[in-house]
C-alpha positions in Angstrom: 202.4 51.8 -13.1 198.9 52.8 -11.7 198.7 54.6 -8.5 195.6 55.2 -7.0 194.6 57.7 -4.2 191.1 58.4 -2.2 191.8 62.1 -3.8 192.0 60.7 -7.6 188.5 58.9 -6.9 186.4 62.1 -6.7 187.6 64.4 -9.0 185.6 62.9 -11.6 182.8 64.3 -10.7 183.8 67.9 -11.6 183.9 66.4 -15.7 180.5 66.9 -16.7 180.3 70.4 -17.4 178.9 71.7 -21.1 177.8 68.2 -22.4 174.2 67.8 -22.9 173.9 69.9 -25.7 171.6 72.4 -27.1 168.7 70.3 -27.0 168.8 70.4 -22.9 169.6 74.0 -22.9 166.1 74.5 -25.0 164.5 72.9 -22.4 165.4 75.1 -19.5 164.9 78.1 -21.8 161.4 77.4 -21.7 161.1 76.5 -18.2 162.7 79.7 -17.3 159.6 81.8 -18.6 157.6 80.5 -15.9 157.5 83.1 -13.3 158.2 80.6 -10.6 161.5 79.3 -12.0 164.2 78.6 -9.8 165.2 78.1 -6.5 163.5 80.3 -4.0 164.1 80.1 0.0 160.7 80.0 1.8 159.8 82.6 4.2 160.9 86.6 4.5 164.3 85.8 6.0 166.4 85.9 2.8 168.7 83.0 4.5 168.8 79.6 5.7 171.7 77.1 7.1 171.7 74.1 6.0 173.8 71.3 7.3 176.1 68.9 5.4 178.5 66.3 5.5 181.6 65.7 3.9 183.0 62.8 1.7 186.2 62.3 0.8 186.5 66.2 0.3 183.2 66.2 -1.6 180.1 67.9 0.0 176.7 65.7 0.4 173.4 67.3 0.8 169.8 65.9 1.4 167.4 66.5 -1.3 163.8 65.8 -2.1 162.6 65.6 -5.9 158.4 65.6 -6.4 158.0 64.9 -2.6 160.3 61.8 -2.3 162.1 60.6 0.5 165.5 62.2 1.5 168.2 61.8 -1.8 171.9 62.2 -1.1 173.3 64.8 -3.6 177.0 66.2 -4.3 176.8 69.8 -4.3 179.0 70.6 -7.0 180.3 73.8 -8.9 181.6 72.2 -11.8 177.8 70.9 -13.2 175.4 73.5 -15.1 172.3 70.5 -15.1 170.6 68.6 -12.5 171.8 64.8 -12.2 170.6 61.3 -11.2 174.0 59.3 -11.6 171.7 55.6 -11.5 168.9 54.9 -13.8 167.3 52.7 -10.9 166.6 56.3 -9.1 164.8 57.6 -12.0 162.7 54.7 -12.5 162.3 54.5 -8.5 160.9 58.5 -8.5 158.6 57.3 -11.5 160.7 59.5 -14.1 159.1 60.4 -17.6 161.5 61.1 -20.3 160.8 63.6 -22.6 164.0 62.8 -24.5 167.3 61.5 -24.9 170.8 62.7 -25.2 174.2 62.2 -26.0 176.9 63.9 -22.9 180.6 63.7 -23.1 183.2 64.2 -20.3 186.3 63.0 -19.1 187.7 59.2 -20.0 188.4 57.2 -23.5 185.4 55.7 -24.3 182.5 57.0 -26.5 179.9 59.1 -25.4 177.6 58.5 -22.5 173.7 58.3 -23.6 171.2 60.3 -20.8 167.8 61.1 -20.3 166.1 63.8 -19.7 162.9 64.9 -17.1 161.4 67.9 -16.6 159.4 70.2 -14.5 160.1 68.9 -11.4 160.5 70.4 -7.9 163.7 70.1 -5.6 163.3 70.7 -1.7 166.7 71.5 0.1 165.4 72.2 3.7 163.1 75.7 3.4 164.6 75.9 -0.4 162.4 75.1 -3.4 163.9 74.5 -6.5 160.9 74.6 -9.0 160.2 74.0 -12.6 163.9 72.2 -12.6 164.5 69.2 -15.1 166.5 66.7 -14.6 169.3 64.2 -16.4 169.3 60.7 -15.8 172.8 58.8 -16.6 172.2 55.1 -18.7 174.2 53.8 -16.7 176.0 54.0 -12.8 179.4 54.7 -14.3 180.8 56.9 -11.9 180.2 54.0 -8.6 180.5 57.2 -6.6 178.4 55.3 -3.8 181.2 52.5 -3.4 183.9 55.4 -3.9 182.5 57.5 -1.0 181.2 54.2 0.9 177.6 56.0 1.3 174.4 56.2 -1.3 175.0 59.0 -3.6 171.7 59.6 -5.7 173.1 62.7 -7.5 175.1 65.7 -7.6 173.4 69.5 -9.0 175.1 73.0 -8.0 174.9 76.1 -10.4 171.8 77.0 -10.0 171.6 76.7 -6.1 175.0 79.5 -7.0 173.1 81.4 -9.4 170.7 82.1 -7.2 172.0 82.4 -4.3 175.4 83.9 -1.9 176.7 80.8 -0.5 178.9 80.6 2.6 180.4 76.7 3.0 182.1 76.3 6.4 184.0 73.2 6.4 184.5 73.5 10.2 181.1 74.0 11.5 180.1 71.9 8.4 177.2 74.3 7.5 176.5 75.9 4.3 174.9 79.7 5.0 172.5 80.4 2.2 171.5 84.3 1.7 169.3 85.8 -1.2 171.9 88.1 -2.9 170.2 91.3 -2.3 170.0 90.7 1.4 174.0 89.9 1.9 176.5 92.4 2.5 180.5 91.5 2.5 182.5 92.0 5.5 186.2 91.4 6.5 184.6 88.6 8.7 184.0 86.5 5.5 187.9 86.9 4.8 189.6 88.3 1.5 187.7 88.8 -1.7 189.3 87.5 -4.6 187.4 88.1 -8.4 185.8 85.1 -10.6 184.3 85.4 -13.7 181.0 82.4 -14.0 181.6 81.6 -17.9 179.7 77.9 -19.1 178.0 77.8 -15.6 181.1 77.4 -14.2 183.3 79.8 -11.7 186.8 80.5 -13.0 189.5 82.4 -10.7 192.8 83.9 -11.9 194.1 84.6 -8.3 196.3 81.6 -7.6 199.8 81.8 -8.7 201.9 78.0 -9.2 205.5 77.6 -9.1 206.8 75.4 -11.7 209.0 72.6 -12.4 211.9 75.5 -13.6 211.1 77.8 -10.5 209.0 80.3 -12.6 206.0 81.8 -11.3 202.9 81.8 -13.1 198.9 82.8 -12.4 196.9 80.1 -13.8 193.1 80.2 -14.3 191.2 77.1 -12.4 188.2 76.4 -12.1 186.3 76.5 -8.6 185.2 73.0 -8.0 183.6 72.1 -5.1 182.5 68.3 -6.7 186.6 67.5 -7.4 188.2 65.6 -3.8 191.7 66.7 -5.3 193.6 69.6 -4.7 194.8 70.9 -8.0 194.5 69.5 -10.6 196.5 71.1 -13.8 196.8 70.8 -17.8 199.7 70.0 -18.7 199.2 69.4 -22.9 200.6 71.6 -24.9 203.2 73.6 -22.8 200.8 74.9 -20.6 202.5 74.0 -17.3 205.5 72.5 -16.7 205.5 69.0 -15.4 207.1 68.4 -12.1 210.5 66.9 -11.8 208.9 63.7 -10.5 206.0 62.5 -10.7 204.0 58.9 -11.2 201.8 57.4 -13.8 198.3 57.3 -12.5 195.0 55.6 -13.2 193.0 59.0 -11.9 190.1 57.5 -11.7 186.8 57.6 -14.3 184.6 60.1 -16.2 181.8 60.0 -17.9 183.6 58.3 -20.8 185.6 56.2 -19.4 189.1 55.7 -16.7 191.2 58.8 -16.7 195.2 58.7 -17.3 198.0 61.3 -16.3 200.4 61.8 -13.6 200.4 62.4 -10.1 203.4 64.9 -8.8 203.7 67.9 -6.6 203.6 71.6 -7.3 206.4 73.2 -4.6 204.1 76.4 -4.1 200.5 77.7 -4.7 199.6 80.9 -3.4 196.1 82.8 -3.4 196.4 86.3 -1.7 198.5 86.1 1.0 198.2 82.7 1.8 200.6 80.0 0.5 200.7 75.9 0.5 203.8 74.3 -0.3 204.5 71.0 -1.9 200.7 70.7 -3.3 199.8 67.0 -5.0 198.6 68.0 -8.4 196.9 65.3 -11.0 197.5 65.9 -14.5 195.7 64.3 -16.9 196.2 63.3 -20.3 195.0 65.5 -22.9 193.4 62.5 -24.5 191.0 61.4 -21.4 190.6 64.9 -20.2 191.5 68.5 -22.1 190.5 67.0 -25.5 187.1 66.8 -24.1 186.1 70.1 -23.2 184.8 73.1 -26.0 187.0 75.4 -27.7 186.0 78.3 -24.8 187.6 76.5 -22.4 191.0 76.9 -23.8 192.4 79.3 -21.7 191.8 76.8 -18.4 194.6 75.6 -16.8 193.0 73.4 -14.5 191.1 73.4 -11.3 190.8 74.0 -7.5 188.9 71.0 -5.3 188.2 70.2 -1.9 191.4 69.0 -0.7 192.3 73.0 -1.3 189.0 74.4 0.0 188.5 72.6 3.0 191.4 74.9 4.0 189.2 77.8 4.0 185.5 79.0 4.8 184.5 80.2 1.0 182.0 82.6 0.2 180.7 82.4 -3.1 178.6 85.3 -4.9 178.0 84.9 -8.4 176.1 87.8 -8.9 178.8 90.2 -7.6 181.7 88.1 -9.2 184.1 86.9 -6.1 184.4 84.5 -4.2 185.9 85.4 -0.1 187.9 83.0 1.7 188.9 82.9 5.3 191.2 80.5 6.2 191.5 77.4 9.0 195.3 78.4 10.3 195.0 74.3 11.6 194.1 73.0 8.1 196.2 75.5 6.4 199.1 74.5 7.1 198.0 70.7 7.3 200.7 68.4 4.9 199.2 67.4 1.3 199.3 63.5 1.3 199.2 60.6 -0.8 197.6 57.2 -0.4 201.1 55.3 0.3 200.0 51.9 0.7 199.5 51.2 -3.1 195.4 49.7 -2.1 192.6 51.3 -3.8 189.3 50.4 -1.4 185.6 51.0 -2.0 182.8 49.7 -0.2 180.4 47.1 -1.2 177.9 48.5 -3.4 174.7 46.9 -1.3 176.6 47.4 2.1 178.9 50.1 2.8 179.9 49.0 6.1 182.2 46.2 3.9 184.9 47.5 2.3 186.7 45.5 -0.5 190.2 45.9 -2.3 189.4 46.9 -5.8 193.4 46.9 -7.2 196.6 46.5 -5.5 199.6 48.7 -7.2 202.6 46.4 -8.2 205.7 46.9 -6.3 203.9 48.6 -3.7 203.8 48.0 -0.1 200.5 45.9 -0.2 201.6 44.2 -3.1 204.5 42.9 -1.1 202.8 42.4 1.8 200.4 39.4 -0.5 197.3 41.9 -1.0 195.0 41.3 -3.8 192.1 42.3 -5.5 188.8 41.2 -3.9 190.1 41.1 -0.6 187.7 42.0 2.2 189.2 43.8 4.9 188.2 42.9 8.0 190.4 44.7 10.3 193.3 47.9 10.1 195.3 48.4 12.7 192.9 46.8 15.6 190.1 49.0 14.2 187.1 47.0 12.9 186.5 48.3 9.2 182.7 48.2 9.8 183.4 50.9 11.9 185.0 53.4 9.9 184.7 54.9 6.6 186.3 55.1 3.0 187.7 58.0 4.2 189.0 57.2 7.6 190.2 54.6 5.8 192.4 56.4 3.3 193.4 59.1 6.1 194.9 55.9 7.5 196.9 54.5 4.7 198.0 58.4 3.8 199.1 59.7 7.1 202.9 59.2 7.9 205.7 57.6 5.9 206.9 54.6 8.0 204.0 54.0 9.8 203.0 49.9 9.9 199.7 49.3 8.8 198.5 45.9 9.8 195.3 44.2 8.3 193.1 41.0 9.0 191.4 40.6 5.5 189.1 37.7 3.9 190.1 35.8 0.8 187.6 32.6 0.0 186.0 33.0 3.1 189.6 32.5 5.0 190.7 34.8 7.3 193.9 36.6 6.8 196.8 38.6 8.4 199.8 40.9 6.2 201.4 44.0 7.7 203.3 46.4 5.6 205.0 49.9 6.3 204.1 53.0 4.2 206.1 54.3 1.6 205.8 58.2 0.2 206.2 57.4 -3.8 205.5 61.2 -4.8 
């Protein structure tokens, strides 16, 4: 049985890491002998703030490539290269393609074809990012637009970390962006904790699980601030021990394709001296997901996304190897939750003030209830959809076990009423 989530819908984005190939990497090699490589913040300061807003866990920032207007990007941990998720961008921006190439990630299908653009210039408020090339996707497989229900043009990250200490507060919902050699660690930033930054990627081995059998066990995850889940966890090949119950899951889509596993909760994850209990965990099949990653990767088990770092303000320094993180006592001990309605929403991918049912799980509460596919939804719970967001949306249909959710919806231009009461299933 599928079950889908607004967590599972963002973690995709976190897949692309490693995939364009040595041809790419050539590229930037080159680049990167031009003295003025890189991305450099303007003035003597050494830091800038730079706000943001947050997406189903994921963080949006505005960008500027070649002096365009304002570009929504994902800032993400998980991606080495620069990307344009739509071809329509690139052509829009007036792209030139130097050449073409082949990326894999997550999913079944075959790989994904790409082009690539180089030597442009990035502006992120007072930061330039110069000399930086660019891949264009074929094709808008991801939809993260109607999954996030606002225009996403992009998503880039390690080299805004490589260059740069970054503090993201998800409370005052500013990043604080310091050259390296101008920042100096205090206790006010919270505890360290060591990473190692090994295929542009940062990896930590400070969190501890506790298993399906009660055993204790340090795992090394990946940092990933363009995954909405909260851990997510290999399971293949007696890595980690599935829990006692858990669900078949559509996860969502990669790069190649949708993304199968299961969907169950880990009773205790600790970092430090901080502890979450009964954490929702995806685990993907080894044929959509672990299969697709190089042999160095091996020793991952898995990943850390925002559903775990919003918990905290995190402090990443790549240079110095650690990452800080001082927690949000409210969001700390905030429940994890799962979508317990059984709808799947996205918005309309030319207006993302309409939001549409894009699958309905069977047996679930909206199944019963006479939901369906393609059903607008008009109102939820006397709040006019316009209104709100994906997001609000899927707080909604996540928040308490019990709770009646009642929606107005359009089918064939006829309007609608069902009301259903939600139902934990993991």
């Amino acid at each position: 049985m599928k079950h889908l989530s607004s967590i599972r819908t963002l973690f995709l984005v976190c897949l692309f890491s490693g995939m364009v190939g040595d041809s790419l990497g050539q590229l930037f090699k080159k680049n990167k002998k031009k003295p003025d490589y890189g991305f450099h913040i303007k003035g003597k300061r050494g830091s800038y703030t730079l706000p943001f807003k947050v997406y189903s866990n994921l963080i949006v920032i505005p960008v500027t490539i070649d002096g365009s207007d304002t570009l929504n990007f994902i800032l993400d941990t998980g991606v080495s290269s620069n990307f344009i998720v739509d071809p329509k961008v690139g052509e829009a921006l007036g792209l030139e393609y130097q050449r073409t190439v082949a990326i894999s990630g997550a999913g079944e299908g075959e790989a994904l074809r790409a082009y690539v653009s180089v030597g442009h210039e990035f502006k992120v408020g007072n930061i330039t990012g110069y000399r930086q090339n660019v891949v264009v996707l074929s094709e808008d497989i991801l939809h993260l637009s109607e999954f996030m229900g606002v225009q996403i043009h992009g998503i880039f990250g390690h080299a805004m970390f490589e260059h740069f200490v970054i503090t993201i507060d998800f409370n005052s919902l500013v990043l604080n962006i310091r050259r390296p050699e101008k920042f100096r660690y205090s206790k006010r930033y919270g505890d360290k904790y060591p990473i190692v930054v090994t295929q542009s990627k940062p990896y930590t081995d400070a969190i501890t699980i506790t298993e399906a059998n009660d055993q204790e066990r340090k795992v090394r995850l990946v940092i990933d601030t363009g995954a909405g889940h909260a851990l997510l966890l290999n399971s293949e090949e007696g890595h980690i021990e599935l829990p006692q119950k858990v669900i078949r899951a559509n996860l969502g889509r990669g790069l190649n394709g949708e993304i199968y596993g299961n969907i169950g909760r880990v009773s205790k994850v600790s970092i430090g001296k901080y502890q979450m209990n009964d954490v929702i965990a995806s685990f993907p099949d080894s044929l959509t997901f672990s299969m697709k990653f190089p042999p160095t990767e091996v020793n991952r088990q898995g990943s850390i996304g925002g559903e775990f770092l919003r918990r905290f303000k995190v402090t990443l320094n790549y240079r110095e190897g650690y990452m800080a993180l001082k927690p949000n006592k409210t969001r700390l001990k905030q429940p994890f939750e799962h979508n317990m309605s059984g709808l799947d929403v996205r918005a309309d991918k030319e207006d993302f003030t309409r939001f549409y049912v894009s699958e309905v799980v069977l047996n679930s509460p909206a199944s019963a209830a006479g939901l369906e596919a393609k059903d607008e939804i008009v109102f939820i719970n006397n709040q006019q959809a316009f209104k709100m967001s994906v997001a609000e949306i899927y707080r909604l249909l996540s928040k308490k076990e019990g709770k009646t959710i009642e929606v107005f919806y359009r089918r064939n231009g006829a309007l609608r009423f069902a009301s259903f009461v939600l139902k934990r299933v993991i």
